[in-house]
DODOLO-893118 format. One line per 2 residues: for each residue z, x, y of N, C-alpha, C, O. Coordinates in steps of 0.02 Angstrom, whole numbers, plus 50000, padded with zeros to 5 digits. Example, Ala and Ser with C-alpha at 12.3 -4.5 7.8 and 13.67 -1.06 7.14 Angstrom:
<pts>
50390 50660 49716 50390 50615 49775 50390 50660 49835 50423 50712 49834 ~ 50354 50642 49888 50357 50684 49947 50394 50645 50002 50402 50670 50057
</pts>
This chain:
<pts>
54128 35113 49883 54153 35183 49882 54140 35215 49815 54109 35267 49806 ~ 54169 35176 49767 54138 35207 49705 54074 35224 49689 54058 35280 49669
54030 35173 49699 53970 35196 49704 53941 35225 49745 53883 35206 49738 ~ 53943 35260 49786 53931 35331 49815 53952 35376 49807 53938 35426 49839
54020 35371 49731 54027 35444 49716 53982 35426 49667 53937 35465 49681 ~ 53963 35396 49622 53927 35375 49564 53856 35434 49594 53840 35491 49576
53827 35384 49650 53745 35422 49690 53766 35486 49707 53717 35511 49734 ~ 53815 35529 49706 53838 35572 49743 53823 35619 49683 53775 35657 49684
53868 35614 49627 53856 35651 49557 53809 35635 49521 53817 35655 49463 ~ 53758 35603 49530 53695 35572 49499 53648 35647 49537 53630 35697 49506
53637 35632 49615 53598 35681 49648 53630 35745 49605 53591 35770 49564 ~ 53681 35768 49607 53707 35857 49603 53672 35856 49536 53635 35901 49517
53688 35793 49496 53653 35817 49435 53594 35829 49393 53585 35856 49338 ~ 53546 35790 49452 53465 35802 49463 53464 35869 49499 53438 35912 49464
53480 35885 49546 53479 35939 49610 53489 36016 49541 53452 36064 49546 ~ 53539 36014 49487 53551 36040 49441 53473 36059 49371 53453 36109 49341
53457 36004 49373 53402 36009 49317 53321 35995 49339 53271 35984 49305 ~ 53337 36007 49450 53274 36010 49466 53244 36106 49440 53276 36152 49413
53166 36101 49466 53127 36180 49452 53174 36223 49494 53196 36274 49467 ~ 53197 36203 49573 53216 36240 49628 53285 36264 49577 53295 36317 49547
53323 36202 49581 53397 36242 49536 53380 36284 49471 53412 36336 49477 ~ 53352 36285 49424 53324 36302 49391 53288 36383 49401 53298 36427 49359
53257 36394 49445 53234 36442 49490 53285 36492 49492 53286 36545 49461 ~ 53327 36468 49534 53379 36494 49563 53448 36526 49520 53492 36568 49531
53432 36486 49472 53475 36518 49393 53445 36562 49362 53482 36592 49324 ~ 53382 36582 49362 53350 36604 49320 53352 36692 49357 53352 36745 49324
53354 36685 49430 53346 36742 49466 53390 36808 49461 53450 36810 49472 ~ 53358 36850 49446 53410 36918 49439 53406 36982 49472 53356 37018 49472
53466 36995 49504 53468 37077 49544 53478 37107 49528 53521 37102 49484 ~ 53448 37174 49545 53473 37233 49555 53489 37282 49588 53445 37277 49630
53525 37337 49607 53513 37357 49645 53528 37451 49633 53552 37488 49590 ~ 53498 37458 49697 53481 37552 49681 53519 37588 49732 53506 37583 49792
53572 37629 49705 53613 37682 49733 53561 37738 49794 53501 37737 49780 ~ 53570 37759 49824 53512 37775 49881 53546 37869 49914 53557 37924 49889
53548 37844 49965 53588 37918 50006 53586 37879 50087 53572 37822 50107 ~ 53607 37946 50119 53603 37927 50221 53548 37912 50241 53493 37936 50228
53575 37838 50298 53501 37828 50286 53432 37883 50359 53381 37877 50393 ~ 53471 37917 50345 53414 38001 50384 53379 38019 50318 53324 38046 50319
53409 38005 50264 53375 38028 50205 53301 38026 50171 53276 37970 50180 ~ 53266 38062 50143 53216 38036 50096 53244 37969 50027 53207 37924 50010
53291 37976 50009 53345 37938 49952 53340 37875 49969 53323 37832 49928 ~ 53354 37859 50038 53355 37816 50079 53283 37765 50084 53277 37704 50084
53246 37803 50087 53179 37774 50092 53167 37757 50037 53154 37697 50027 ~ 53167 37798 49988 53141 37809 49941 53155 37725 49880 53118 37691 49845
53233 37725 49899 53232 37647 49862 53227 37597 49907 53230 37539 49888 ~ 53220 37615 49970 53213 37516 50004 53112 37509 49998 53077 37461 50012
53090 37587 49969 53026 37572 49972 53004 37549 49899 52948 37524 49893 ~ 53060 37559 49821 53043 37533 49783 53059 37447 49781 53028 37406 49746
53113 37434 49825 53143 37361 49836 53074 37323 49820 53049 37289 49775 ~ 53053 37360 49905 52988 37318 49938 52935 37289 49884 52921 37229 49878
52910 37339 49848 52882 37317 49803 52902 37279 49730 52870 37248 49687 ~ 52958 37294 49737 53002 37251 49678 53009 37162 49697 53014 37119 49654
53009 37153 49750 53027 37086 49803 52954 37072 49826 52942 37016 49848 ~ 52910 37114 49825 52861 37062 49828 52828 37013 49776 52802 36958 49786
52837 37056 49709 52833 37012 49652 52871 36950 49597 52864 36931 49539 ~ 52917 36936 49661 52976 36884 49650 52952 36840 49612 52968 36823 49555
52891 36811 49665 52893 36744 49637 52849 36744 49540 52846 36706 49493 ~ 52827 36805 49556 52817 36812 49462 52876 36817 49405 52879 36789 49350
52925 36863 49439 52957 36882 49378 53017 36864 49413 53055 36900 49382 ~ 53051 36836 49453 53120 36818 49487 53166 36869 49491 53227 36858 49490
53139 36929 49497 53179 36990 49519 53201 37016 49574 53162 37060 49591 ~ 53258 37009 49623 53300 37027 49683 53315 37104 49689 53354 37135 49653
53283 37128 49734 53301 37210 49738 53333 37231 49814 53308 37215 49868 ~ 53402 37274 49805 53414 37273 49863 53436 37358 49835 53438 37376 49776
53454 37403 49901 53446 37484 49909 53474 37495 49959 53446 37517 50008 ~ 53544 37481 49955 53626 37519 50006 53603 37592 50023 53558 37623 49996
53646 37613 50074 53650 37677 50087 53704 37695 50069 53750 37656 50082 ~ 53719 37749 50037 53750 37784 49978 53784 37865 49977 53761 37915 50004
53822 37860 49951 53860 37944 49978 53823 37986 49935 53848 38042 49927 ~ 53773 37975 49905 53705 38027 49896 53708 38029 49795 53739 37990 49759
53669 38079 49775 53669 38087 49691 53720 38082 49655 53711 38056 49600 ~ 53790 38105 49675 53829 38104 49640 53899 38058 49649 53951 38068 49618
53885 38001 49705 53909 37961 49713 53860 37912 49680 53877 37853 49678 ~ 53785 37935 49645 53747 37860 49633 53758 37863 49532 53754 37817 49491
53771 37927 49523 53796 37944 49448 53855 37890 49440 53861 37849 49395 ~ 53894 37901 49492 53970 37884 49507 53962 37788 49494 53992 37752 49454
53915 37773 49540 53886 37713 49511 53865 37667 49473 53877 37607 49464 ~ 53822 37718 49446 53808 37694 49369 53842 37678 49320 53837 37627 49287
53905 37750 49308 53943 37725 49302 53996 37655 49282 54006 37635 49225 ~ 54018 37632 49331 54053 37578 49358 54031 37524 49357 54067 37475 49348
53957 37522 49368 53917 37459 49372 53888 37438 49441 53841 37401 49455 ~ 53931 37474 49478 53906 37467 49556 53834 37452 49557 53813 37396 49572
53792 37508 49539 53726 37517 49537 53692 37490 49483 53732 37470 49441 ~ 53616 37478 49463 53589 37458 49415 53535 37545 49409 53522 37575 49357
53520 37560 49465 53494 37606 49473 53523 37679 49508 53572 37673 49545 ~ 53510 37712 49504 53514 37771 49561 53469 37834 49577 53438 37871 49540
53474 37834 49636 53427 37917 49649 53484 37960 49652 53533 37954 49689 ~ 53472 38016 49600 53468 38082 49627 53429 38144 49601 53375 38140 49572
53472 38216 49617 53435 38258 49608 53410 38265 49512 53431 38226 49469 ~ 53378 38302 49504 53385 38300 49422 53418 38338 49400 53417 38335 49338
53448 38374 49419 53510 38409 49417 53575 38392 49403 53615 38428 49373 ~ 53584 38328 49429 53624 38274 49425 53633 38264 49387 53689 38273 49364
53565 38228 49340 53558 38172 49294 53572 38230 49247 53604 38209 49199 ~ 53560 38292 49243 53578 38332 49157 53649 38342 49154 53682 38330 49102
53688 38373 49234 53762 38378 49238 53791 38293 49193 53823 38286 49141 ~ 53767 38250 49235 53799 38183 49210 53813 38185 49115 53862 38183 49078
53733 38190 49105 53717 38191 49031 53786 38223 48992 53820 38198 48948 ~ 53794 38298 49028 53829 38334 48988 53894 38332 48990 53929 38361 48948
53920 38293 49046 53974 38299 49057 54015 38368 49104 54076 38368 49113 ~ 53969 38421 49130 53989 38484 49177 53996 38472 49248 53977 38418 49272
54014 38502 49273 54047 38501 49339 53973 38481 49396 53932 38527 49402 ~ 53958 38414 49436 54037 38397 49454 54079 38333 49418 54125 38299 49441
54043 38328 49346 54073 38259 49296 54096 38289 49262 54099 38256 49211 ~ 54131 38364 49250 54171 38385 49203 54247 38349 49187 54286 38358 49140
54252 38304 49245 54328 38270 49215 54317 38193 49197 54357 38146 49198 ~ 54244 38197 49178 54239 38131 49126 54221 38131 49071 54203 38187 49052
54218 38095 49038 54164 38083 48968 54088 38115 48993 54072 38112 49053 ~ 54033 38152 48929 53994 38147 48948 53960 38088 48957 53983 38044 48920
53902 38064 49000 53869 38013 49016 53804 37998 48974 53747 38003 48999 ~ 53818 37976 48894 53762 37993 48845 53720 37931 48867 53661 37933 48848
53733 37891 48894 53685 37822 48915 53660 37834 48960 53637 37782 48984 ~ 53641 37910 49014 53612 37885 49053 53536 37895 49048 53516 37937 49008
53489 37856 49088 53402 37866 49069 53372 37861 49115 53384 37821 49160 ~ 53317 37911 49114 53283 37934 49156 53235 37867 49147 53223 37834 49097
53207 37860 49231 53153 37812 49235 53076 37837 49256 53023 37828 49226 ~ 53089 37871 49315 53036 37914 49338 53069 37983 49397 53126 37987 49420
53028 38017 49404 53042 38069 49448 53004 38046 49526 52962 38003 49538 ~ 53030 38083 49558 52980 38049 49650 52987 38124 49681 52962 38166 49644
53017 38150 49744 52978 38200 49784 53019 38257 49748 53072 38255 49718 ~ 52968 38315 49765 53020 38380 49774 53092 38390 49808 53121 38336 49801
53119 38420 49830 53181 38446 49856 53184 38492 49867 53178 38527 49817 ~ 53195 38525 49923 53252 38597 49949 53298 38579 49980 53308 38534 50022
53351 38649 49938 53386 38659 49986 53379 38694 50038 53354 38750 50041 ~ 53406 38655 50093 53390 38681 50138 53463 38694 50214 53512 38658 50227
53446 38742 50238 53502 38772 50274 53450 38778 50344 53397 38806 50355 ~ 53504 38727 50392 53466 38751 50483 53514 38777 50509 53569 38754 50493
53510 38823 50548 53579 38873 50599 53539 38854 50663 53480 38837 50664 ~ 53584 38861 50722 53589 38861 50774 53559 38918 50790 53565 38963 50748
53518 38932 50857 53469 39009 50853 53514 39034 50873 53509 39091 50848 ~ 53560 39033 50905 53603 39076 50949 53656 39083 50931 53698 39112 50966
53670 39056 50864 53723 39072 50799 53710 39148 50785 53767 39172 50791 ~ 53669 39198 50771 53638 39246 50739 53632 39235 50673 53659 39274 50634
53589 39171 50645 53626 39178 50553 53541 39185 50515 53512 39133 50502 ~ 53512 39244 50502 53464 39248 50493 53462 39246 50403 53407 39264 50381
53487 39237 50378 53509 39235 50302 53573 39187 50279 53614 39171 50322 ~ 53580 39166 50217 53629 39141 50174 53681 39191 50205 53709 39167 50254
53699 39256 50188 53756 39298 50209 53792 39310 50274 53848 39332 50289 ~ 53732 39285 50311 53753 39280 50391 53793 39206 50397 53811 39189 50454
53801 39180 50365 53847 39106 50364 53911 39117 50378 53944 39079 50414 ~ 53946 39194 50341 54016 39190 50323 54036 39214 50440 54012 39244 50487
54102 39165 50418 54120 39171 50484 54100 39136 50518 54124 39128 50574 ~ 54049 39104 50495 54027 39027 50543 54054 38968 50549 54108 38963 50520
54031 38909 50582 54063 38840 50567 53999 38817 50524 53941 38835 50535 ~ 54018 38780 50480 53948 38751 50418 53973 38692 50412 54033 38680 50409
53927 38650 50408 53935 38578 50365 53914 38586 50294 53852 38589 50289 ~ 53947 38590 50233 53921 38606 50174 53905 38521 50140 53881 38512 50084
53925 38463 50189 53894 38399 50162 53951 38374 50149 54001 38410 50144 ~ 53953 38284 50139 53993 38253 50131 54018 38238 50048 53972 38217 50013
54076 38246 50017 54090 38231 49960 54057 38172 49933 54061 38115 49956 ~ 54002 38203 49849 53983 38161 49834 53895 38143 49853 53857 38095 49846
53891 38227 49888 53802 38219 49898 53797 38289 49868 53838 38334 49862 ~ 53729 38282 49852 53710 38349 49807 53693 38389 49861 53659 38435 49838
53701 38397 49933 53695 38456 49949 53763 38506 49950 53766 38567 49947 ~ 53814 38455 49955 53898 38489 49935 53883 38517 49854 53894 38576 49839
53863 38478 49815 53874 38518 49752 53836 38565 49744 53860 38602 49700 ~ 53777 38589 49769 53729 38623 49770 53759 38687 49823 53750 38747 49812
53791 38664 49873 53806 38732 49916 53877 38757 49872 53906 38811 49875 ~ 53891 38705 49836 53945 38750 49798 53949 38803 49759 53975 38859 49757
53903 38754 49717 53878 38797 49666 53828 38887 49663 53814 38932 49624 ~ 53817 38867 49737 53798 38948 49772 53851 38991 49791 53841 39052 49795
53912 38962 49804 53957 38994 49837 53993 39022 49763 54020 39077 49759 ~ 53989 38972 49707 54015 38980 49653 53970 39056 49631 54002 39089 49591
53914 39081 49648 53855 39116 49628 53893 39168 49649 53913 39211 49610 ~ 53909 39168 49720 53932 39217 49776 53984 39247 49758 53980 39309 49758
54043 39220 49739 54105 39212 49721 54143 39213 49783 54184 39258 49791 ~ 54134 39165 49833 54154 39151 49899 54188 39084 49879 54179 39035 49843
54247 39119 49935 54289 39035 49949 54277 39003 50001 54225 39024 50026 ~ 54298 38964 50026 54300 38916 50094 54301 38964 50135 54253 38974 50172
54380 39019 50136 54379 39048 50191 54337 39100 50216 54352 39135 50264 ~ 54274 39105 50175 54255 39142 50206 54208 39123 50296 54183 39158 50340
54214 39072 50287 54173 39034 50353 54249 39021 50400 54307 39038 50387 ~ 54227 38991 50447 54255 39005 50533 54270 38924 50511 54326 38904 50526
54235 38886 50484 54249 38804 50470 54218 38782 50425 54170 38816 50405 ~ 54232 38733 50400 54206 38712 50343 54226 38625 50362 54281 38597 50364
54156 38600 50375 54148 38537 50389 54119 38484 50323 54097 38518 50276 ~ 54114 38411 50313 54077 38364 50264 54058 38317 50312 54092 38266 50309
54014 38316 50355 53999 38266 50402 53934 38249 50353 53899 38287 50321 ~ 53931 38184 50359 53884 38144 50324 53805 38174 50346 53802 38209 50396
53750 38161 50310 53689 38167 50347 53670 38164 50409 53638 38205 50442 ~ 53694 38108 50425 53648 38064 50487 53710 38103 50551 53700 38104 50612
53756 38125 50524 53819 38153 50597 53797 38245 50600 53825 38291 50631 ~ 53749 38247 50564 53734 38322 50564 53707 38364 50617 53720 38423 50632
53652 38309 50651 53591 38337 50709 53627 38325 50764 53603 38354 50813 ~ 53687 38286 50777 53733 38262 50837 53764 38337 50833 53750 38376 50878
53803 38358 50783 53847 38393 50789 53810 38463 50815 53844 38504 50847 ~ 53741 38477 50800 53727 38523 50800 53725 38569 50880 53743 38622 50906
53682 38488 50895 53664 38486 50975 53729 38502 51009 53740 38545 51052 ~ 53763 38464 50984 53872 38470 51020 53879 38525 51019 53896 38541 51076
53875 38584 50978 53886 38656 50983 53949 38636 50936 54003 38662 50948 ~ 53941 38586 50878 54007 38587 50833 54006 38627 50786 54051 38665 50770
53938 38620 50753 53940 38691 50705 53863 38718 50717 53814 38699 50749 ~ 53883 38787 50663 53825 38825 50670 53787 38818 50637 53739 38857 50634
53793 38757 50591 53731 38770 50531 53744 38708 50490 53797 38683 50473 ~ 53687 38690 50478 53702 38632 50425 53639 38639 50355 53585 38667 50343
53684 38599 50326 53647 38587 50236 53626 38513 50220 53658 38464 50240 ~ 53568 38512 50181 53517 38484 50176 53499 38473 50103 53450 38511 50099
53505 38449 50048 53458 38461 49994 53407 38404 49986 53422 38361 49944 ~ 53321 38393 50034 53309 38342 50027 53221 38341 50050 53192 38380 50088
53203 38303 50028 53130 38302 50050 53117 38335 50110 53166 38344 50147 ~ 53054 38358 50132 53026 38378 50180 52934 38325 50209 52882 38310 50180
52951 38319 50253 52981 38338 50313 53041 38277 50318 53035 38225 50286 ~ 53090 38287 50356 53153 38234 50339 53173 38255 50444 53181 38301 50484
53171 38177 50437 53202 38161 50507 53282 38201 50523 53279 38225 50579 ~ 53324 38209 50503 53389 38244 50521 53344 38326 50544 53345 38356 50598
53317 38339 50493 53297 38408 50506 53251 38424 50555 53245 38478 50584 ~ 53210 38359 50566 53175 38359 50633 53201 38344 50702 53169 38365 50750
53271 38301 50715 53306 38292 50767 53347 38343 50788 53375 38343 50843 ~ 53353 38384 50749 53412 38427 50752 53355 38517 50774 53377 38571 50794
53301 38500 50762 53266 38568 50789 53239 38541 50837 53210 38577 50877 ~ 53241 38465 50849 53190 38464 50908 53253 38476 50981 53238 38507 51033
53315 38448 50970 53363 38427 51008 53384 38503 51041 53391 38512 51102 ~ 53395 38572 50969 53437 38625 50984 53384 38665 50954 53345 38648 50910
53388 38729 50988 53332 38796 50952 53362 38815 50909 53416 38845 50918 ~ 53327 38798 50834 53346 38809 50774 53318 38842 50745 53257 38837 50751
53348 38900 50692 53291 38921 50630 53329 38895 50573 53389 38879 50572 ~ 53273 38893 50507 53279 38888 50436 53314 38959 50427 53301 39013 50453
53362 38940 50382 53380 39003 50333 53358 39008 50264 53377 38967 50221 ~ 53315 39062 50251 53313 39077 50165 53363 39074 50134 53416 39097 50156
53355 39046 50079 53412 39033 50022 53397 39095 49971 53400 39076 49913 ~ 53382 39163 49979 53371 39208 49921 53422 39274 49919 53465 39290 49959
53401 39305 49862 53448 39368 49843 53458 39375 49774 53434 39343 49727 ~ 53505 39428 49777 53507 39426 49668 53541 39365 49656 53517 39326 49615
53591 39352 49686 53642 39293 49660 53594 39240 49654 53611 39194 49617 ~ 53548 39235 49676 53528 39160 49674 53457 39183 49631 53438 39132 49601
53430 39217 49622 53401 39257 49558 53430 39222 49507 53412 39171 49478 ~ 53497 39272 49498 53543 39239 49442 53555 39164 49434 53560 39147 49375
53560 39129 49469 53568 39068 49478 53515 39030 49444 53519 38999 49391 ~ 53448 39039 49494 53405 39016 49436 53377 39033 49372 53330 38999 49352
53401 39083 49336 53395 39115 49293 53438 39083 49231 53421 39086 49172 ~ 53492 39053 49255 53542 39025 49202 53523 38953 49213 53533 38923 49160
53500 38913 49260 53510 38835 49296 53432 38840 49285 53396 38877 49319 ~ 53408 38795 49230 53335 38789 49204 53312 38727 49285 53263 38733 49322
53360 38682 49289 53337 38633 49322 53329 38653 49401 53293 38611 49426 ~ 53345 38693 49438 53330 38719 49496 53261 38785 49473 53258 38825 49426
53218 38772 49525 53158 38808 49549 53153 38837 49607 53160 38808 49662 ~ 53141 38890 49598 53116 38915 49680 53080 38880 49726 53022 38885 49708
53083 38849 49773 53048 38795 49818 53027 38839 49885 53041 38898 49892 ~ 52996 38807 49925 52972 38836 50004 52959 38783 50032 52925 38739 50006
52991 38780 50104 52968 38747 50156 52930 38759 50198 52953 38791 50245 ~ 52879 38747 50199 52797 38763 50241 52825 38761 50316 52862 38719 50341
52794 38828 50348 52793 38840 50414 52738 38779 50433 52694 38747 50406 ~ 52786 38785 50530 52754 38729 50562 52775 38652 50555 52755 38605 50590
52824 38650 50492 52837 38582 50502 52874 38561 50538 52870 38502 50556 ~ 52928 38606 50562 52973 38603 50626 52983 38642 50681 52969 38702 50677
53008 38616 50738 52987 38640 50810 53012 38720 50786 53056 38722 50744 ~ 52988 38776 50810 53023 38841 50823 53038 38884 50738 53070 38935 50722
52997 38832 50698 53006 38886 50613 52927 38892 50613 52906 38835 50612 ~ 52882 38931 50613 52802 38955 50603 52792 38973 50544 52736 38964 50519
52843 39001 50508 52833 39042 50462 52870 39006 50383 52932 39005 50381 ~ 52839 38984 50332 52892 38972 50283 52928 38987 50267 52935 39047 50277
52988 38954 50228 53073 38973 50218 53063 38967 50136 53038 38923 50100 ~ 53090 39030 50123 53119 39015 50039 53175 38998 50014 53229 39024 50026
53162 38951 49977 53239 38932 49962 53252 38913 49877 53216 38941 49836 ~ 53304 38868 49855 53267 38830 49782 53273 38764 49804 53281 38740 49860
53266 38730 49735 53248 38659 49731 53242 38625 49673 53250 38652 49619 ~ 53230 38568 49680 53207 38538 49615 53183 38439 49637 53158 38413 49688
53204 38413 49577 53159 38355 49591 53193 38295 49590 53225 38285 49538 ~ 53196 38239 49647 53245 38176 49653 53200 38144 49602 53139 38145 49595
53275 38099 49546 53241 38074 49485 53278 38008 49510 53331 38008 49542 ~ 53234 37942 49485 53254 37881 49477 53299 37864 49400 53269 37858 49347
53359 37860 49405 53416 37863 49346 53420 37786 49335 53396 37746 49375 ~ 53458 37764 49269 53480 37707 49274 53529 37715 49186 53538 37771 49161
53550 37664 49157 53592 37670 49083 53556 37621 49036 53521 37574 49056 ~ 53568 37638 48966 53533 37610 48917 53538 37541 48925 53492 37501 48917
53605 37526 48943 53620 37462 48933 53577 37416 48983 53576 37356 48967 ~ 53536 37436 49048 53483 37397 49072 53471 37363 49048 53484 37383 48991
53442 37295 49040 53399 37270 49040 53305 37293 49033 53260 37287 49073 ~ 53307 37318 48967 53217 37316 48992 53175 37310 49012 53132 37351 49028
53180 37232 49017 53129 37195 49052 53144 37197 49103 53110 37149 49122 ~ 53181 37223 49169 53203 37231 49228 53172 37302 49252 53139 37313 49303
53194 37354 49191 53158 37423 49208 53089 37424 49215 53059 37453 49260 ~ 53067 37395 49177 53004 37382 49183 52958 37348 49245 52905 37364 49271
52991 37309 49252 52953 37273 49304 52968 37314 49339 52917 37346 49353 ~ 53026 37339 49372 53027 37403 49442 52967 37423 49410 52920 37386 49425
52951 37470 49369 52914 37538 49345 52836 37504 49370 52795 37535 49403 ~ 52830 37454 49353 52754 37418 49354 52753 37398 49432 52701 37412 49461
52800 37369 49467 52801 37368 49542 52764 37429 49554 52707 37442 49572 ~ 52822 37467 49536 52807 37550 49587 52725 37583 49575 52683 37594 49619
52719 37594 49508 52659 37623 49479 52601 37560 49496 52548 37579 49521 ~ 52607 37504 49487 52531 37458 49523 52533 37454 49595 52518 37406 49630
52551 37503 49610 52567 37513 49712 52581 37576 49731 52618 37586 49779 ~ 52552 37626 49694 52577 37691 49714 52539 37725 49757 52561 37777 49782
52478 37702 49772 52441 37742 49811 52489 37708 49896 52518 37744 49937 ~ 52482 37633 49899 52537 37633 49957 52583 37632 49949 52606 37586 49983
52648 37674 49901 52712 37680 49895 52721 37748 49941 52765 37763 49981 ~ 52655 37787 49917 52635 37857 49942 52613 37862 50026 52594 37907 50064
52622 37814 50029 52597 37797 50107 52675 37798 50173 52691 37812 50230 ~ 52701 37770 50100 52775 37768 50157 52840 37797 50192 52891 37781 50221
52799 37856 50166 52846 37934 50187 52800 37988 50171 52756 37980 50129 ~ 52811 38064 50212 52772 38098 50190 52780 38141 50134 52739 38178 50107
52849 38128 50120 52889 38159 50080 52846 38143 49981 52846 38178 49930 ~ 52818 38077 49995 52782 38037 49948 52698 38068 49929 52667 38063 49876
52679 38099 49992 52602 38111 49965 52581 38135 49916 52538 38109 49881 ~ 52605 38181 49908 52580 38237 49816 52601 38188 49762 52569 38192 49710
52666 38127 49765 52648 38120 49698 52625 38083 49656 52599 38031 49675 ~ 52628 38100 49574 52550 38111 49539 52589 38062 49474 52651 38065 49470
52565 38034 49442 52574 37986 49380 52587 38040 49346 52643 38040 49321 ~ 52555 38086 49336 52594 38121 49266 52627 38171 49264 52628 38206 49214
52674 38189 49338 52725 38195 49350 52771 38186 49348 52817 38219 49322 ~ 52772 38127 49381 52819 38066 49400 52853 38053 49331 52914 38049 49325
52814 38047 49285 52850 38025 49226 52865 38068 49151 52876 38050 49093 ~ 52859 38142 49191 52878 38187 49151 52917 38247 49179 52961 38276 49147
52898 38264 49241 52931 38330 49297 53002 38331 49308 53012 38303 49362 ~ 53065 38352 49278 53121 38354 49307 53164 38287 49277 53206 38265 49316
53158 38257 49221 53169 38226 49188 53207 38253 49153 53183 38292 49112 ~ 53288 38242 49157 53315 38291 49107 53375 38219 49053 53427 38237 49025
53360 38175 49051 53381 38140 49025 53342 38076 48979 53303 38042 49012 ~ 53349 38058 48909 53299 38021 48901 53281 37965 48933 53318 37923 48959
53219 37967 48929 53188 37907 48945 53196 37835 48926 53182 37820 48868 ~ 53227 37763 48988 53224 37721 48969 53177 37683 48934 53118 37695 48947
53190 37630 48884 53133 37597 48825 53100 37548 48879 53043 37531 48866 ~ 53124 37527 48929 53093 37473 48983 53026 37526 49016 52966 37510 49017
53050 37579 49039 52987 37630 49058 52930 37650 49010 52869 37638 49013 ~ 52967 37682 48965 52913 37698 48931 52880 37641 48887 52841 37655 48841
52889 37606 48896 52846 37500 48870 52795 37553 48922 52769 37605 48904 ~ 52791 37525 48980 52745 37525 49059 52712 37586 49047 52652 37574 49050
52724 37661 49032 52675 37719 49010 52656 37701 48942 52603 37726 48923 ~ 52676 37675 48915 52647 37668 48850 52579 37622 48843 52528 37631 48810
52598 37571 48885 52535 37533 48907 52479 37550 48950 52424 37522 48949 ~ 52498 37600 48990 52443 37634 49038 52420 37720 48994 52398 37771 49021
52431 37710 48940 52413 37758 48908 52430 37835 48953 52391 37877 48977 ~ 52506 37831 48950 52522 37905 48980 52561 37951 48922 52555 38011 48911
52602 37905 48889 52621 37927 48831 52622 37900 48763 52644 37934 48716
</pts>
């Protein structure tokens, strides 16, 4: 008996100082704050995973990409530690920086760092056709989903309403149904309109016009003039007619650009290797949504970047001679 605990703790302690255990110690995760998974956000990191996990057996790096209560639940992340990474808008990442609303009741966030930028964004607003809501102004008195607490299309429709100087009541309801409960509700006749701030073309926005006769609403007027006039990080954006059933004609709205975030305190050599995953695979990173086609290396690592740049990234441009 003794001696089979003897062989017993002999094995654990080879099994300990074999390559496999060894391996297996050495291995490190991370992981990336995301959005619903109807989202572009969504895609967007299980498609950096993919390429992060295929180069395991080089660098022993584990990538995994939750679905997530959107940009400002992935700030919220970072934060805390939850996340190693996060997507959101870049809008986000300067609010975070500065500490303004919707992180005005924290510290500012001086650690956080930009890694790269990925698709455009609109906001974007679908009504029910038989709502009558042919504009932003035609909303009041409606039922709206302005988004679930904690996604940048809530802070973003706020911050319009903040433009407006409208309260809640001016709508008939005021709903936060998550992404993916948006195109159900629509079809249900629960509300008249829902919000969006997110790549195009995006599955919610396609189920929900194909299901119920929908139009886009323009997002314009002086207020939102003004808006972008003071808010450097939002741009006037358009959603190209034809991409959804029953809109022919393009929608104006604004926008800006989903940025890959993360904090100083990273690890380098972790940022990096994502950055070198993504960028030695971008032509098929670009393959895996359409939301991905336009973009361009020297974009990506300068467009909508409103926070500095991590030292693990810029190693990887520095070596591909971008900066």
């Amino acid at each position: 008996m003794k001696g089979s605990v003897l062989l017993v703790g002999l094995v654990s302690a080879v099994s300990l100082l074999s390559p496999v255990g060894q391996a297996e110690a050495s291995e490190k995760f991370i992981t990336i704050g995301t959005g619903g998974q109807t989202g572009v956000y969504y895609v967007a990191g299980q498609s950096i995973c993919r390429f992060v996990n295929r180069g395991g057996d080089e660098h022993s790096i584990k990538c995994n990409a939750p679905a997530s209560g959107g940009g400002v639940a992935n700030v919220n992340g970072l934060k805390s530690g939850e996340y190693n990474f996060g997507i959101m808008q870049s809008d986000h990442q300067y609010k975070a920086l500065e500490g303004v609303a919707p992180f005005q009741n924290s510290t500012p966030m001086e650690d956080i760092r930009a890694v790269f930028s990925l698709q455009s964004e609109v906001f974007t607003i679908l009504a029910r056709k038989d709502a009558g809501i042919n504009s932003f102004e035609d909303l009041k008195g409606k039922r709206v989903n302005i988004g679930n607490p904690g996604s940048g299309q809530r802070d973003t429709f706020e911050q319009i309403m903040d433009a407006k100087a409208w309260q809640p009541s001016v709508f008939k309801l005021v709903s936060d149904l998550k992404p993916a409960e948006q195109a159900s509700a629509m079809s249900d006749n629960n509300i008249d309109a829902m919000s969006y701030f997110v790549g195009h073309p995006n599955g919610a926005i396609q189920e929900a016009s194909t299901t119920t006769d929908a139009v886009l609403v323009p997002v314009t007027g002086p207020e939102i003039d003004k808006l972008l006039a003071e808010r450097a990080y939002f741009t006037k954006a358009t959603i190209p007619g034809g991409m959804y059933r029953g809109n022919p004609e393009p929608t104006e709205s604004i926008g800006g650009k989903a940025v890959l975030s993360t904090t100083a305190d990273t690890d380098p050599e972790l940022v990096y290797q994502l950055v070198k995953s993504v960028f030695d695979n971008l032509d098929r990173f670009k393959r895996l949504h359409p939301a991905f086609k336009d973009l361009d290396e020297s974009e990506m690592i300068k467009v909508g970047l409103s926070a500095p740049l991590h030292e693990g990234a810029a190693r990887y441009y520095k070596e591909r001679g971008w900066i």
